[in-house]
Structures are given as structure tokens and as C-alpha cells.
C-alpha positions in Angstrom: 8.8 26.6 -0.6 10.0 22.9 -0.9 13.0 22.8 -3.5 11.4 20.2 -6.1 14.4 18.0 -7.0 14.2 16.3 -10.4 16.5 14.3 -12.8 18.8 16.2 -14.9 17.3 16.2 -18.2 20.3 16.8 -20.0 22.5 13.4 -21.7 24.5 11.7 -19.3 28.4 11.3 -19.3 28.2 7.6 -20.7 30.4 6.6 -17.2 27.7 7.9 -15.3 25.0 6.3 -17.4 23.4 2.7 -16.3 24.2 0.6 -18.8 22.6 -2.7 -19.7 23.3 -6.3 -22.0 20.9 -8.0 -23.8 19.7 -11.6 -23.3 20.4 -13.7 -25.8 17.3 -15.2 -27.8 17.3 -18.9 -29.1 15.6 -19.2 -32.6 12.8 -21.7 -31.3 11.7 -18.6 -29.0 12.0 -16.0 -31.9 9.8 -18.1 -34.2 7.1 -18.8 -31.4 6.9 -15.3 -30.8 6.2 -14.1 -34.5 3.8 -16.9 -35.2 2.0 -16.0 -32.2 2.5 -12.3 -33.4 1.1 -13.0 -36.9 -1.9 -15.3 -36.0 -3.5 -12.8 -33.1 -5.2 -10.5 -35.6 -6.6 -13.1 -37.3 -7.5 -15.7 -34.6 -9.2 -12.5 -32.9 -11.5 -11.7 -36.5 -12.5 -15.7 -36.5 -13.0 -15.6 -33.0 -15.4 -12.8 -32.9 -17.1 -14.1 -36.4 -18.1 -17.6 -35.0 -19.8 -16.3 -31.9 -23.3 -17.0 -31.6 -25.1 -14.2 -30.7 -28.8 -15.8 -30.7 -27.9 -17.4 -27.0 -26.7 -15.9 -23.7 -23.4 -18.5 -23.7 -22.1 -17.2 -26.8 -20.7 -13.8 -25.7 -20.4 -15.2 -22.3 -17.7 -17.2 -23.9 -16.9 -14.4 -26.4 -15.8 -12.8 -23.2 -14.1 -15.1 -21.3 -11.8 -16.0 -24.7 -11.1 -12.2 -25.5 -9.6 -11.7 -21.4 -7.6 -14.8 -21.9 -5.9 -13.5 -24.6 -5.4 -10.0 -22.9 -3.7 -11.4 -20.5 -1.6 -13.4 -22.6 -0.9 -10.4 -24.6 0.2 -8.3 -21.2 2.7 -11.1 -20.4 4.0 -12.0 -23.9 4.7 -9.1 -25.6 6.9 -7.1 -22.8 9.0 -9.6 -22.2 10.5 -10.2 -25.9 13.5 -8.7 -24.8 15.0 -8.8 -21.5 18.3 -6.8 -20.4 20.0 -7.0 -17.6 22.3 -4.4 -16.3 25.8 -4.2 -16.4 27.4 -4.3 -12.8 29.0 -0.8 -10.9 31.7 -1.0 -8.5 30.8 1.2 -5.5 33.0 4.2 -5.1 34.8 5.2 -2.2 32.7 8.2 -2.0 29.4 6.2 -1.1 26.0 8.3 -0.2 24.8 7.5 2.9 22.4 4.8 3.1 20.1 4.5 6.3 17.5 1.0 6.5 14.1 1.2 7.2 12.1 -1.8 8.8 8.4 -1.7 8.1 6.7 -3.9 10.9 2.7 -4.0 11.8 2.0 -7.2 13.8 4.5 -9.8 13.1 6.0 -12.1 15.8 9.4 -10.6 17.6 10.9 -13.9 16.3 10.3 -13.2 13.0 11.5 -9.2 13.4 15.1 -10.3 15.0 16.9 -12.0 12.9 16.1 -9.1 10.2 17.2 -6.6 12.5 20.1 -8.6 13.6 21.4 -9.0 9.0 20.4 -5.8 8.7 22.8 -4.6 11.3 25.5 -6.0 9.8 24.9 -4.6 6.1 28.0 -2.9 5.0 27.6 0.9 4.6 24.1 1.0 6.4 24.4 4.2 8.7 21.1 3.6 10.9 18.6 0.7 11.1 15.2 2.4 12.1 12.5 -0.5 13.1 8.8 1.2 12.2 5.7 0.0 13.5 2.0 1.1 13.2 1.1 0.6 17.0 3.5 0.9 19.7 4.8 -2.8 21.4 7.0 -3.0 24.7 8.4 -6.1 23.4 9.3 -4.6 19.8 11.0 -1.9 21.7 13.0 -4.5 24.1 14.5 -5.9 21.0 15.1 -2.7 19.7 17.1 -1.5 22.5 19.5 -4.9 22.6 20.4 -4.8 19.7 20.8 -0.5 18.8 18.3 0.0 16.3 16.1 3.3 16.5 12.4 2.5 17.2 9.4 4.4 15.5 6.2 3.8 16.3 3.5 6.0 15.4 0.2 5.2 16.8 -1.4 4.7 13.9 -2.7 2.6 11.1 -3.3 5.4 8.6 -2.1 4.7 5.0 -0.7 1.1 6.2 2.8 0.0 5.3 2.7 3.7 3.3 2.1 5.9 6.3 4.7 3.8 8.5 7.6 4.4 5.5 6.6 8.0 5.0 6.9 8.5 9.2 10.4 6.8 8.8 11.6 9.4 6.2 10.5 12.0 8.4 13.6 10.6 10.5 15.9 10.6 8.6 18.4 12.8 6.0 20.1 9.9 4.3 20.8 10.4 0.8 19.7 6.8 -0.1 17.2 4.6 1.7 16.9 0.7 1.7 13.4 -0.9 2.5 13.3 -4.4 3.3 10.3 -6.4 4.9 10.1 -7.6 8.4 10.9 -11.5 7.8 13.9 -10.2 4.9 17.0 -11.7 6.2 19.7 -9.4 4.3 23.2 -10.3 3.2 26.2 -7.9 4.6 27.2 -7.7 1.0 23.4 -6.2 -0.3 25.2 -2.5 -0.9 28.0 -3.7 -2.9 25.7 -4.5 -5.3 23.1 -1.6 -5.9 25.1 1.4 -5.0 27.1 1.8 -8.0 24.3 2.1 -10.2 23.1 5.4 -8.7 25.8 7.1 -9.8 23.2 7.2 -13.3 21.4 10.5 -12.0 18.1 9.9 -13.3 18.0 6.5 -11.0 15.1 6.3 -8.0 15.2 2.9 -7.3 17.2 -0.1 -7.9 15.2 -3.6 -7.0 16.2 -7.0 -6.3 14.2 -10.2 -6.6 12.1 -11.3 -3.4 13.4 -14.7 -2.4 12.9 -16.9 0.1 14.6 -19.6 2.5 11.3 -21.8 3.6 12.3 -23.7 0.6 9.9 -26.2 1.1 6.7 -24.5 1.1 4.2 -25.6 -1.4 5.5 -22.8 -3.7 8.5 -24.2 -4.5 9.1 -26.9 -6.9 12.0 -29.1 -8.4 13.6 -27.6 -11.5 17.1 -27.7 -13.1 18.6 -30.1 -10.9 17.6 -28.7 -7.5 14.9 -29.4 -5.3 13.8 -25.7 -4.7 15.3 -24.8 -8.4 11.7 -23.2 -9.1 9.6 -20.8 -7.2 6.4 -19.3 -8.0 7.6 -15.7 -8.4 10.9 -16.7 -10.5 9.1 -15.8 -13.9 7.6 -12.5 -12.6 11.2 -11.4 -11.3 14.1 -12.8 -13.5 11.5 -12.9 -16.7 9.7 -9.9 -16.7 11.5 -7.4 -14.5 14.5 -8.2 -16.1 12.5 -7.1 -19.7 11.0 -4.2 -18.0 15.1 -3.0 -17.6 14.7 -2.5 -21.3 12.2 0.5 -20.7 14.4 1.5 -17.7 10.8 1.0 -15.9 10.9 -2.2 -13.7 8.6 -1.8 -10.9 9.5 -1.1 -7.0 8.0 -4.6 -5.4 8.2 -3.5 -1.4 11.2 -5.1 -0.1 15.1 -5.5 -0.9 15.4 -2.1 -2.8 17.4 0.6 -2.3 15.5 4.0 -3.3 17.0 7.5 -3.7 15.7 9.7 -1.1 15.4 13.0 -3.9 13.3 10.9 -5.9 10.9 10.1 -3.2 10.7 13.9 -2.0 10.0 15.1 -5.5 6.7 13.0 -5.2 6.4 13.5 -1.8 7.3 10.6 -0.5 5.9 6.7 -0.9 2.5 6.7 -2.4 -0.4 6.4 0.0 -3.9 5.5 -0.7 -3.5 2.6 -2.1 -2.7 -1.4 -0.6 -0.1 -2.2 -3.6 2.0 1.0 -2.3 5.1 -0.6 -4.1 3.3 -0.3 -7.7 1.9 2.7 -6.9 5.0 4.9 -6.0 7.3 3.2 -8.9 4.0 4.2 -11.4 4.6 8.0 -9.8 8.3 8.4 -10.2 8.5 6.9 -13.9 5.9 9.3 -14.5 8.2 12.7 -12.9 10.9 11.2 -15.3 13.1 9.1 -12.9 13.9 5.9 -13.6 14.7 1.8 -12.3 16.9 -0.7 -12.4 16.3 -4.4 -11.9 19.3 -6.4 -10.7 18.4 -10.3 -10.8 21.1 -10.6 -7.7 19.2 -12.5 -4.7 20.1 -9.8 -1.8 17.6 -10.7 0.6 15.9 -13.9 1.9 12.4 -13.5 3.7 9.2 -16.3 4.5 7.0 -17.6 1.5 3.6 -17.7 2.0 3.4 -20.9 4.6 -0.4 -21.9 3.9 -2.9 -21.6 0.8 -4.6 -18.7 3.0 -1.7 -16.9 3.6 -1.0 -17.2 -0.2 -4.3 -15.9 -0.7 -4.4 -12.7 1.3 -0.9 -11.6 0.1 -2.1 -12.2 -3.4 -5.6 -10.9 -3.3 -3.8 -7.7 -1.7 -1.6 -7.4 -4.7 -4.3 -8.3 -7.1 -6.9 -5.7 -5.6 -4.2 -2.9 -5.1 -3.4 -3.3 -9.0 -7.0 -3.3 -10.0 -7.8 -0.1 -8.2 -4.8 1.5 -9.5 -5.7 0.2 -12.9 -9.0 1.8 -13.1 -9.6 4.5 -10.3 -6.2 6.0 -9.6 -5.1 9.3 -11.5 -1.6 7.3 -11.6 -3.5 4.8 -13.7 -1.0 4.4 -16.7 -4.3 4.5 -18.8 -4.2 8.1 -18.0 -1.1 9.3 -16.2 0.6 12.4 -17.5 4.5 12.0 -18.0 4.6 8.3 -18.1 6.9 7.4 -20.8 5.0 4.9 -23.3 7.0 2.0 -23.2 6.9 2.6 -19.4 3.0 3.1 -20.0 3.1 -0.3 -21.5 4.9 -2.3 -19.0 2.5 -1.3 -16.3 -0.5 -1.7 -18.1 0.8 -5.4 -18.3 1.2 -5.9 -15.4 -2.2 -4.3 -14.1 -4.4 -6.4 -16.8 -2.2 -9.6 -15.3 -4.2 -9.7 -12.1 -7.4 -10.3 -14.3 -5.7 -13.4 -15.2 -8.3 -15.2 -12.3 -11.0 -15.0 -14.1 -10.4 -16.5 -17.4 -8.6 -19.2 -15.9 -12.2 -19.8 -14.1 -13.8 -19.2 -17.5 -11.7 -22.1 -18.8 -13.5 -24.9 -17.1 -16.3 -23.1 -16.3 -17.7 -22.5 -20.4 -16.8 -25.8 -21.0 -19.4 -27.5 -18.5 -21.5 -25.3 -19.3 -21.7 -26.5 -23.0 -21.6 -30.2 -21.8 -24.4 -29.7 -19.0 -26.7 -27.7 -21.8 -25.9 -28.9 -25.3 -26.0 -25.6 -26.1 -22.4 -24.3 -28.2 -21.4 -20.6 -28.1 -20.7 -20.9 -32.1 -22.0 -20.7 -35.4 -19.6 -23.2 -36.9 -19.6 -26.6 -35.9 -16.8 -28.0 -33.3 -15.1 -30.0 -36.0 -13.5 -26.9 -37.0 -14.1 -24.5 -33.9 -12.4 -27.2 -31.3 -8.9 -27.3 -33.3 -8.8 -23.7 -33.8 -9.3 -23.0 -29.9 -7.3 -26.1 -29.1 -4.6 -24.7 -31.6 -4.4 -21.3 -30.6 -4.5 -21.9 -26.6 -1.6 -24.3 -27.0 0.3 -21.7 -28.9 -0.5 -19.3 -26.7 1.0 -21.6 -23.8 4.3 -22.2 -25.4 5.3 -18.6 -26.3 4.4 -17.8 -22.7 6.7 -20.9 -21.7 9.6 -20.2 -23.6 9.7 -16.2 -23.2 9.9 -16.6 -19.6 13.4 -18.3 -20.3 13.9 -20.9 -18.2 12.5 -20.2 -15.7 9.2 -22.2 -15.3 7.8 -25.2 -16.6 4.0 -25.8 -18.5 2.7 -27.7 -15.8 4.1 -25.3 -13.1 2.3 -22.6 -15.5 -1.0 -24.3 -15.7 -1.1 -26.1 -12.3 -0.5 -22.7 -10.0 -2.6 -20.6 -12.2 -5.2 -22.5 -10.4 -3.9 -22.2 -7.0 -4.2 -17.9 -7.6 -7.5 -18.0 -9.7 -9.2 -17.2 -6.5 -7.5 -14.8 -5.4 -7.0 -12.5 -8.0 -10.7 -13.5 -8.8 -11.5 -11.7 -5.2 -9.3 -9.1 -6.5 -11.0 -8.3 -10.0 -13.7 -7.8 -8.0 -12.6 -4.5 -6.6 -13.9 -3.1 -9.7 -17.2 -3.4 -8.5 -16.7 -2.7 -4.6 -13.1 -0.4 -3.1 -10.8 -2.1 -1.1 -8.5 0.3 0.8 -8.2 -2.2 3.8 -3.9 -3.4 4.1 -4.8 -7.5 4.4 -1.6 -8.3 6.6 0.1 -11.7 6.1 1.1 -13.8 8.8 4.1 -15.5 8.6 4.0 -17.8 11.4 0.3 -19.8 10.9 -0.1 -23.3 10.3 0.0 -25.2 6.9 -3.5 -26.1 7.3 -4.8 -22.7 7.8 -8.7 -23.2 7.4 -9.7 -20.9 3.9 -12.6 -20.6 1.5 -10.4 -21.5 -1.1 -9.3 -24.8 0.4 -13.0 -26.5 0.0 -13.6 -24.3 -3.3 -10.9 -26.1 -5.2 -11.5 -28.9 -5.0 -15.6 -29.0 -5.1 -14.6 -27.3 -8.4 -12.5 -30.1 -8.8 -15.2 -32.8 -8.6 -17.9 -30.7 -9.9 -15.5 -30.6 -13.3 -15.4 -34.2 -13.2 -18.7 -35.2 -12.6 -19.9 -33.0 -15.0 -17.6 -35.5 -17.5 -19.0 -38.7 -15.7 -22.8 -37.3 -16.4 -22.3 -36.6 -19.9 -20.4 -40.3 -20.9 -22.5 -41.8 -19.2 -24.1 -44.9 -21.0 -26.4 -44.5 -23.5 -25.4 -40.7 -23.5 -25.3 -38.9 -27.3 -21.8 -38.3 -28.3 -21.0 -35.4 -30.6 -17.7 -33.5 -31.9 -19.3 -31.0 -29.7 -19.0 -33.2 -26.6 -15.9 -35.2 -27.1 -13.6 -31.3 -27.4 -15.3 -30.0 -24.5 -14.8 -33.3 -22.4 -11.3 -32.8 -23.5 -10.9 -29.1 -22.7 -12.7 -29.9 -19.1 -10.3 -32.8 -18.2 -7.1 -31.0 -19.4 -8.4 -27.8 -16.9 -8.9 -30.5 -14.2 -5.9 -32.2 -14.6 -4.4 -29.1 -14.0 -6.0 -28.1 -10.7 -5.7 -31.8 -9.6 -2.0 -31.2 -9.7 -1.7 -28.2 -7.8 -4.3 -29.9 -5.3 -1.6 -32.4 -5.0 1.2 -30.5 -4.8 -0.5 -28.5 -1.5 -1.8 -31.9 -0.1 1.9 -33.2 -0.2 3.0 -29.9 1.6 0.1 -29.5 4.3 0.6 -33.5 5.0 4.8 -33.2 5.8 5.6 -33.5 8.8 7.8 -30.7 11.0 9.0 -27.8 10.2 12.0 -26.1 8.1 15.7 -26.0 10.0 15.6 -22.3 9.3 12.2 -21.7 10.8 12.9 -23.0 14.4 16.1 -20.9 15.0 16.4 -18.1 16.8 17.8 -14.4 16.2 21.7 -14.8 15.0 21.5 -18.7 14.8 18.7 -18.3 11.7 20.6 -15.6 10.0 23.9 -17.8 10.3 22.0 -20.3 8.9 20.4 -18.4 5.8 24.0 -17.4 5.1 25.9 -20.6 5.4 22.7 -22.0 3.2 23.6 -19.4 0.3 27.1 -19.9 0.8 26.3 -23.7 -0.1 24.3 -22.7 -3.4 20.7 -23.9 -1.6 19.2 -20.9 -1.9 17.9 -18.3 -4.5 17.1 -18.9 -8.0 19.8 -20.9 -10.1 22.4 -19.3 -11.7 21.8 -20.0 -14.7 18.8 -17.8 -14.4 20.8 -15.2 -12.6 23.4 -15.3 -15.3 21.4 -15.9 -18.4 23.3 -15.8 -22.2 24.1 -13.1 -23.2 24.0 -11.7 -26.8 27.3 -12.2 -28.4 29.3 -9.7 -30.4 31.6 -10.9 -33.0 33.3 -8.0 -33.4 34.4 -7.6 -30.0 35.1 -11.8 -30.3 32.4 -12.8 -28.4 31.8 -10.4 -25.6 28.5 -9.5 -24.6 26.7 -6.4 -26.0 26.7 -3.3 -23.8 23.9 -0.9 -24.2 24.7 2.8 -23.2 22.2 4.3 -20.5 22.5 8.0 -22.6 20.5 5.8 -25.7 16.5 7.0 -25.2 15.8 3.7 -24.0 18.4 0.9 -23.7 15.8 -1.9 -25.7 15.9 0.0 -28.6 19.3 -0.6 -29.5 20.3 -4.0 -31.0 
């Protein structure tokens, strides 16, 4: 019989415990977030009140008002306090650490320079390359540069199946997983090892960053060209207040995961095409736990065209639905799952549904200008500064909680380059997806998509709905002129983010990094980090901390042995 291995459920020595330090909160974001806080209830009761039930468009609207503000609530309130955790040395006595290489299709020129940074990781035993389907040229590269090859003739279970086979090979007491196009620094150990020392510890993740600095999803911020990216507030904003629950999520790549954890749930989760989500949902849930370092570690390929975008995030946004509502992992229903844990995945999930009510917020709005017809019982004078009110509010504690690290336009403008993805996600509530979409990494910016002629005839359809209704001669009502106004601010939006990929698909050549070759593009990613050009800034890395006066200043440390490190201060 298999010996189950399981954290020790007794208190930790408080050496041995991870330990973490609270962000420090500025009063602008404390006050946002309790008016917010307070006014929910009540906007909610007014908001149901005024519908008008006597036409179809009132609970249509009804509806599309009551997911918006779910998915501002699964954002908002797990991230009102964010931890990060205090650095470990690594011992002398490290655990062994072998690196596994999940590959399906991807070009050899994209696969060596990962093997080639992953060879050089300090304290990495064996590099074992797996692939789905075996290739002569994968196993040329393989054999020049003394990394074990694993194919296994198979697709089963996707990117799941092809880790599992990969544990099969090895004994390794901890295992790193990074992505095919991840280019590793030699240092990446140094900074996760230490923290298994905390027993109860499966997993520790770093964020997923990239060196393609100037695809479309990068944008100017504090001082640097590149200082934003579009996953910043996901990784340094809510993983980092996910550390509070000790339940940040396993994301795929750059993570080192204990190998006793995985055998206690039999290894990484199959059946589903978020894998990552999936297997980090099944070990909070046997009582092991994760840590979230915001230390970039890795660098790999953003999404290089809107249709690559859109088939990594419609992946992620299906996978989370199905797991939301069909899974027995489902935190709605899983057994074990701590609730704070509980809650920090169930924000997560109800985030993908954040597609449709961005669509709902243009689309109610034309509606109500192409029919006259309003979804209320009170008149717009009053209706159109309450919803006007509230979404604003709504917009600037979701702004300020992510601390830094976006902008409102950033917010508003990419929420419309994803609304059709994770629109084709929500879907997978009506119709099971269990097909692994793979990303390409080496198409063109101009990759032909649905969602490149969608956009914009949105776009225009938004504004010529406008046009129609000013037109000369036209009525004009309080009813009209909010609507008109809550139709152009939604274009505006998507306008910008329409400009934003214009500008990118229209520049000409390619990125320095992208057009070298094996050890001259991992040089490159290294002297490029070594310069301060890549990875989020530090002062999101290295946020404020909160300060202790009795200790003159010096940041709070919260003790791993506490229940749960965000319940203290």
C-alpha cells in the first residue's frame, strides 16, 4: 500500500515556520475600501428595487449589474491585505531538486535557450525535457546539451499527463516546473528553497514574466517603458494577498513543488485544461500549503498576437469555469479546503466571468438608446448618478487595492481586449471543454482572429448607435443623454486598447531577444535583468512595509505557527 504522506499537523518550531510581513496600507486606500464596504448592501437593495420587471430589459440589466459587482467583489475584497513572505537562506543541507520541461509542439528555437538557463540553475540535479509526441529534432537538442528526453506517445491529460510521466522519472525530493519559452536565472533556487524548510509547504510560486517587452501587453508605467504588464496586478496584487491565507495558487511555470505533496494527491491534477488551478485547489484542500514570492525568477514569451492572447486566456478562463462548477475540487464544494483558502479560489474562479459584464456594459446601454425603453422604475435623473456613482467607486477601490501596480485606463482599456475570451470561456458552462488550446509563441502580430474584426464592429456599432440617436431633430431625455454617456465612456475604452494593438501589430521588426539563438538569447535575458530592463519595478517587488514602532521602524513579522498569518495585525 502507498505510504500517504501528509503535513505534520502539529505547531511548527517558529524557525521552521514561513513567516510573512504585511504591506503597508495608505489611508486613501483604507477609506475607499470601507465606503465601498458600507455602500454594497445598500446599492444592491436599490438596485434590485428599481428594476422594472414589466419589460424583458429590466432583469436583463438586473443581471448584467449584479455579475459586475460579483466580480468586483471576487477582486476587491481578497486583496485588502497583502503579505509578503520573509526571505530563507538556503541551508547547506539542500533537498535535491530535479527540473522538469513540459514541451508539446513549440519550435526547437524556443525549447533551447530554456534548456540551455535551466542547465545552469544552481542546485538543479537533472533537467528532464518532456514531450507529448516523440521529435528527432527535440531529441538532437537533447543529446547536445545532456538533458534526459521523455517522450511519451501521447496527448492524454495534456500538459498534466506529460508532468505526471516526468515524476514517474524521477525520486527528487523537490521538483521545479518551468514552461518551454521560461528562460531561468542560475540564482532561481536561492530563492525558494529555504522556505521549505516550513513542513506544511507544497509549492512556492514566482510571478510569470516576460522579456518580449514590447508586445502589446506591456505598457509605460513608473518611469519605464515596460514598467506595466497585464498580469502585474494578478501576481504582485493578488497573489501576494492570497499569502495571507497561505493559499496562493500554483500558476504552471517558475515554481518549485514538493514532490510528497504531489504523491499525497497523486500527482498533478488531470482532467482539467487549467491543471495549475486545479492541483493547487487539491493540495490546500489535503492541508498543505503555498507561498508566493513576488521575486521575478524566470522570463518566458508574452502572448505575441491578439489570437495568441486569446487562446491562452480562453484556456485559462474555460479551465476555471469547469472547475468552478463541475469539478468535485470545486471550492463551492470541496472537503478540507480551509475557508479563507475556499474564498480566495472562489475569487478567482467568479473572475473569469468578468467577460461578460464588461459586454453587458455597452451592450444595455444601446439597447436602451436603440428602444427608448429603460430597465427602471425611477426616472434617470436619479438612476444615472447612482449607477454612475457606484461604478466609479467601484473602479477606484479596485485601482488603489491593486497597489501600484496598474493604472484606470490600463484597467478599463484591456478589460476589453479579454472580454472575448473569457466570454468564450463562460460559455463552457453550457458546452465541456476538455481540449488543451496550445499557444504558439512564434506567430505573427497580425495573426488573423475572430476577435480582431469583433472589436472593433463593436466599436463602430457603439458609436453609431450614439450618431443615430443625436441625430437632428432627435428627442433628448435624461434617459438619453446618461446612456450616450455610459456608451461613449465604454467606447472610449475599447478605442484605446484598439489603439494600443494597432500601434503594436503596425511596428516594424522584431524584439533583440527574439532573433537570438540558444546561449546568445539567454546571455541576453540576463545582461537585460542585470541592467534593471526587465521584470516588474521594484517598487512593486519591494512594496512598504508596515512599520513597528516598537521595534523603531522595522517591519512586522508574522509567525507561520499563527492559524493563518492575515489574522494577525
Amino acid at each position: 500500500m502507498r505510504q500517504v504522506l501528509r503535513p505534520d499537523p502539529r505547531p511548527d518550531p517558529a524557525d521552521r515556520a514561513a513567516r510573512y510581513r504585511q504591506l503597508a496600507d495608505s489611508w486613501h486606500r483604507v477609506v475607499l475600501y470601507r465606503v465601498w464596504l458600507v455602500l454594497l448592501v445598500p446599492y444592491l437593495v436599490v438596485r434590485v428595487a428599481w428594476t422594472d420587471l414589466s419589460t424583458a430589459l429590466g432583469p436583463v440589466a438586473l443581471a448584467f449589474d449584479l455579475l459586475a459587482v460579483l466580480v468586483t467583489a471576487a477582486t476587491v475584497l481578497p486583496a485588502r491585505r497583502a503579505y509578503l513572505p520573509q526571505p530563507v537562506p538556503a541551508g547547506r543541507d539542500r533537498p535535491v531538486v530535479d527540473c522538469l520541461l513540459p514541451t508539446h509542439l513549440e519550435d526547437v528555437a524556443i525549447i533551447e535557450p530554456t534548456v540551455i538557463a535551466a542547465r545552469r540553475i544552481r542546485g538543479v540535479r537533472r533537467v528532464l525535457l518532456l514531450g507529448n509526441v516523440e521529435r528527432p529534432e527535440v531529441d538532437r537538442l537533447c543529446r547536445r546539451h545532456g538533458v534526459t528526453y521523455l517522450p511519451r506517445g501521447t496527448n492524454v491529460s495534456a500538459k498534466a499527463g506529460n508532468l505526471n510521466n516526468g515524476l514517474r522519472h524521477t525520486d527528487a525530493d523537490l521538483v521545479l516546473v518551468l514552461d518551454a519559452d521560461h528562460i531561468a536565472r542560475p540564482d532561481l533556487l536561492d530563492h525558494v528553497v529555504g522556505y521549505f524548510d516550513d513542513p506544511r509547504v507544497a509549492y512556492v510560486q514566482a510571478p510569470q514574466t516576460y522579456y518580449n517587452t514590447g508586445s502589446f501587453l506591456f505598457r509605460p508605467m513608473h518611469g519605464e517603458p515596460a514598467g506595466w504588464n497585464e498580469q502585474y496586478p494578478f501576481y504582485l496584487c493578488q497573489q501576494v494577498a492570497r499569502n495571507g491565507a497561505r493559499a496562493p495558487m500554483f500558476m504552471g511555470s517558475t515554481a518549485v513543488l514538493r514532490r510528497a505533496a504531489l504523491a499525497d494527491i497523486g500527482g498533478f491534477a488531470e482532467g482539467s485544461v487549467t491543471e495549475d488551478v486545479h492541483t493547487s485547489l487539491r493540495l490546500q484542500g489535503r492541508g498543505w500549503t503555498g507561498v508566493f514570492t513576488p521575486e521575478p525568477l524566470a522570463f518566458g514569451l508574452e502572448a505575441g498576437s491578439l489570437r495568441e492572447y486569446h487562446t491562452q486566456r480562453r484556456r485559462w478562463s474555460t479551465g476555471a469555469v469547469d472547475l468552478l462548477v463541475r469539478s468535485p475540487d470545486s471550492p463551492l464544494r470541496a472537503p478540507g479546503l480551509p475557508f479563507r483558502a475556499r474564498l480566495g479560489f472562489l475569487g478567482y474562479l467568479l473572475g473569469q466571468f468578468a467577460g461578460p459584464a464588461r459586454l453587458g456594459l455597452l451592450l444595455v446601454p444601446m439597447t436602451i438608446l436603440v428602444t427608448a425603453v429603460s430597465p427602471v422604475t425611477v426616472p434617470y435623473l436619479m438612476f444615472g448618478p447612482v449607477w454612475a456613482g457606484w461604478y466609479l467607486l467601484s473602479l477606484a477601490v479596485t485601482v488603489t487595492l491593486h497597489r501600484g501596480t496598474t493604472r484606470a485606463r490600463y484597467l478599463e482599456a484591456y478589460a476589453w481586449g479579454v472580454m472575448p475570451a473569457l466570454v468564450s470561456g463562460a460559455l463552457g458552462i453550457l458546452v465541456r471543454t476538455r481540449e488543451f488550446a496550445w499557444s504558439r509563441k512564434d506567430g505573427g502580430r497580425a495573426d488573423r482572429h475572430w476577435a480582431r474584426w469583433a472589436l472593433p464592429t463593436l466599436l463602430a456599432g457603439a458609436l453609431g448607435g450614439v450618431a443615430w440617436v443625436l441625430r437632428p431633430g432627435a428627442h433628448w431625455s435624461a434617459l438619453v443623454g446618461w446612456n450616450v454617456s455610459f456608451t461613449l465612456y465604454q467606447a472610449a475604452a475599447l478605442a484605446l486598447f484598439l489603439g494600443y494593438l494597432r500601434r503594436f501589430e503596425r511596428a516594424p521588426g522584431g524584439e533583440p531577444g527574439t532573433i537570438l539563438a540558444g546561449a546568445a538569447r539567454v546571455d541576453w535575458v540576463m545582461a537585460q535583468l542585470a541592467a534593471g530592463r526587465l521584470g516588474p519595478p521594484d517598487r512593486l517587488v519591494r512594496p512598504p512595509l508596515v512599520p513597528d514602532p516598537a521595534t523603531r521602524g522595522e517591519p512586522v513579522s508574522v509567525v507561520g505557527a499563527h492559524p493563518h498569518p492575515g489574522e494577525v495585525g
